[in-house]
Each structure stands twice: as structure tokens, then as C-alpha cells.
C-alpha positions in Angstrom: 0.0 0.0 0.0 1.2 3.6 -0.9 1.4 6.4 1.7 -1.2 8.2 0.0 -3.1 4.8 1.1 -2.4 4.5 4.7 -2.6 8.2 5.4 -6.1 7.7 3.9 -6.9 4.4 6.1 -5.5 6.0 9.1 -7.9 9.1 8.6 -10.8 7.9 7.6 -10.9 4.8 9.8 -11.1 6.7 12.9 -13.7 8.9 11.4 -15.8 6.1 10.7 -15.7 4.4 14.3 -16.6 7.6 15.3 -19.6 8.4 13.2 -20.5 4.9 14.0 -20.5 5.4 18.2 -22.5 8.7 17.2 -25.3 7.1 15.8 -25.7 4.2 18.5 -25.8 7.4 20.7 -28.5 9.0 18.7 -30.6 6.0 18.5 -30.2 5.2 22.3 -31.3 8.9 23.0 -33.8 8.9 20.9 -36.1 5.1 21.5 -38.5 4.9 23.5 -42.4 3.6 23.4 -44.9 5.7 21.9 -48.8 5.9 22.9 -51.8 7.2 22.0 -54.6 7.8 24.7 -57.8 9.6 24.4 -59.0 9.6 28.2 -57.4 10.0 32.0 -54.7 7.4 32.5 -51.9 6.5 34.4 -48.6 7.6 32.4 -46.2 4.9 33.7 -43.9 3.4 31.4 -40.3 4.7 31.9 -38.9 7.2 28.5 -42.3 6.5 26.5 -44.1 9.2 25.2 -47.8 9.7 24.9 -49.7 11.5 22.4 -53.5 12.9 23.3 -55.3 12.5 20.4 -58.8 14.1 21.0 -60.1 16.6 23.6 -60.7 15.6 27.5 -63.8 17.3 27.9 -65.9 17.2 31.4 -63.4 14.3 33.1 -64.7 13.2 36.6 -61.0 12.0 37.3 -59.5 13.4 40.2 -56.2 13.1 38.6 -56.4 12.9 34.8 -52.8 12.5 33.9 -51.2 10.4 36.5 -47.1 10.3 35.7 -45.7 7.7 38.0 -42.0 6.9 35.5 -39.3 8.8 34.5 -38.5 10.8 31.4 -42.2 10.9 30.2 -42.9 13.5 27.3 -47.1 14.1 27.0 -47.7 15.7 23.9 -51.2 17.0 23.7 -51.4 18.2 20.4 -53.2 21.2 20.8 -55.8 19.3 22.5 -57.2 20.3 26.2 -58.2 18.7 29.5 -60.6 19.9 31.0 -62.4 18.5 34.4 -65.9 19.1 36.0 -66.3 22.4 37.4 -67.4 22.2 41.0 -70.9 23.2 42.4 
């Protein structure tokens, strides 16, 4: 192999093990579960994140949205919860 070769090798090489460890990173960062709810429920599962797809209109649920794990997104979308209003 020429030196142009191994000066090539010895560049891109590294480069490559580290664009490699970057995406494992990415991917790791990025997994998780995904839901979809349309009504009061416990949010419970570790990184997941949920996704309201329709309104929560008039809920009798003390607590609506219960998060009990870690890292949990809830995305409403623009969508609203709303509860009972008192007498």
C-alpha cells in the first residue's frame, strides 16, 4: 500500500468508528415507546411518550394525567383537559 493509502486508512478509519459510536448514541437517545390515549390514565412506562389525540372534555377524574416513571414527554397536540367544574 502507498502512503497516500495508509494516510487515507488512518484518517478515515477513525472517522468512521466515530460516526458509528455517534449514531448508537443518537438511536439510544432517541427510543422509546410511543402511545396514544384519548381519556385519564396512568402515564407509567419509563422514557415513553404519549400522544393525546382528541379533547378531554368534562373528566370526573380526580387526577387525569397520573405520571408515576421517568423521562415521560405528553404531547397533547393542541388538545385540552378539562375537568368538572365544581358546584
Amino acid at each position: 500500500m502507498d502512503v497516500k493509502g495508509r494516510a487515507k486508512r488512518k484518517f478515515f478509519t477513525p472517522m468512521l468508528v466515530t460516526f458509528a459510536v455517534l449514531a448508537v448514541m443518537v438511536a439510544n437517545v432517541s427510543a422509546g415507546d410511543i402511545y396514544y390515549i384519548d381519556n385519564c390514565t396512568i402515564l407509567n412506562v419509563t422514557g415513553a411518550t404519549y400522544y393525546l389525540t382528541t379533547d378531554i372534555i368534562d373528566s370526573s377524574a380526580t387526577t387525569c394525567m397520573n405520571i408515576t416513571a421517568e423521562n415521560v414527554t405528553l404531547d397533547c397536540q393542541g388538545h385540552t383537559i378539562d375537568g368538572k367544574d365544581a358546584p
